[in-house]
C-alpha positions as a Markdown table, in Angstrom:
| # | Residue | x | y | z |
|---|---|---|---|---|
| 1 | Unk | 91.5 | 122.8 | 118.8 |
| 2 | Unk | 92.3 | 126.4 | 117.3 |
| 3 | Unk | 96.3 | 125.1 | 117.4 |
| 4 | Unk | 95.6 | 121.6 | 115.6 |
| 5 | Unk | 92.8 | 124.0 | 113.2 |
| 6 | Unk | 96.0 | 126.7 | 112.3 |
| 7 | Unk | 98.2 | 123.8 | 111.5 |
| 8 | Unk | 96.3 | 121.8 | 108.8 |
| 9 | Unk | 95.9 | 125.3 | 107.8 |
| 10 | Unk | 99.6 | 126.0 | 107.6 |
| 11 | Unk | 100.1 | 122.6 | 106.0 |
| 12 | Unk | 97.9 | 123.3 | 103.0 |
| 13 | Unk | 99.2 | 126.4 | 102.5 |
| 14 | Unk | 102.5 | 125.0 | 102.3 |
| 15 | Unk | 101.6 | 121.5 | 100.1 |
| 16 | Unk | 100.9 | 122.5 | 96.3 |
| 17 | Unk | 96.9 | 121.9 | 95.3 |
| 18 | Unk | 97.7 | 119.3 | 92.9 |
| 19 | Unk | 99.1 | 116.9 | 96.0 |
| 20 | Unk | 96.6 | 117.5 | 97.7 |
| 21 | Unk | 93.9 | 116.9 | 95.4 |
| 22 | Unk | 95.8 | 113.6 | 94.6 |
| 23 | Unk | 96.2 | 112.2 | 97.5 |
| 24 | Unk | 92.9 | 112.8 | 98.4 |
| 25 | Unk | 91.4 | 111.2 | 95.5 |
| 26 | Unk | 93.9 | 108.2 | 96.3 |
| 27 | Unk | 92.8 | 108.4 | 100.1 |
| 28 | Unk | 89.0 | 107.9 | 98.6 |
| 29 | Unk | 90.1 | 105.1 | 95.9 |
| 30 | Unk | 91.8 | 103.1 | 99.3 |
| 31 | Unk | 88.7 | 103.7 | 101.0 |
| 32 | Unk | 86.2 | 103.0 | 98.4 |
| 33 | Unk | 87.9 | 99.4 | 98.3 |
| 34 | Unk | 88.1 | 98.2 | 102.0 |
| 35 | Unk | 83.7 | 99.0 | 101.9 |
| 36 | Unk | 83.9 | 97.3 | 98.9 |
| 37 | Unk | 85.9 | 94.4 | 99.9 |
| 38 | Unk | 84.2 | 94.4 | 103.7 |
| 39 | Unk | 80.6 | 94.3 | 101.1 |
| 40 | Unk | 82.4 | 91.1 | 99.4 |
| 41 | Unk | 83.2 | 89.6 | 102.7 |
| 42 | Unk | 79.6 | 89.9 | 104.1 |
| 43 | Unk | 77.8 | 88.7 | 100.9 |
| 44 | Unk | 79.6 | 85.4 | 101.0 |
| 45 | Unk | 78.0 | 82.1 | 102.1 |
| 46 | Unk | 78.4 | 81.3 | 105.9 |
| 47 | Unk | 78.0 | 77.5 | 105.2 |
| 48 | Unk | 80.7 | 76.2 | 102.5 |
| 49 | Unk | 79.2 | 74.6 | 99.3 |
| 50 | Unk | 80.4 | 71.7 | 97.9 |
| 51 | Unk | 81.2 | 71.7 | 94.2 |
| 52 | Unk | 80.1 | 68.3 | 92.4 |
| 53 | Unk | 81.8 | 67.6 | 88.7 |
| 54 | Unk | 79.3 | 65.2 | 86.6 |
């Protein structure tokens, strides 16, 4: 655990802030979609309606 711990720590130290802090902040703008899609998915009618025109 201390190996994998001193490599993400060597890896930061090594990637400038501003990559990180944008690909975090893309990493969180992916995520926020799938729970917002997977919400959409499970809020949707099990039985189909049908759509009448009058």
């Amino acid at each position: 655990m201390n190996s994998l711990k001193l490599r993400w720590h060597a890896f930061n130290d090594r990637v400038p802030r501003s990559i990180l802090i944008l690909s975090r902040f893309a990493l969180g703008i992916v995520i926020g979609w799938l729970f917002h899609y997977l919400l959409y998915r499970l809020s949707l009618p099990v039985e189909p309606f049908i759509y009448v025109a009058f």
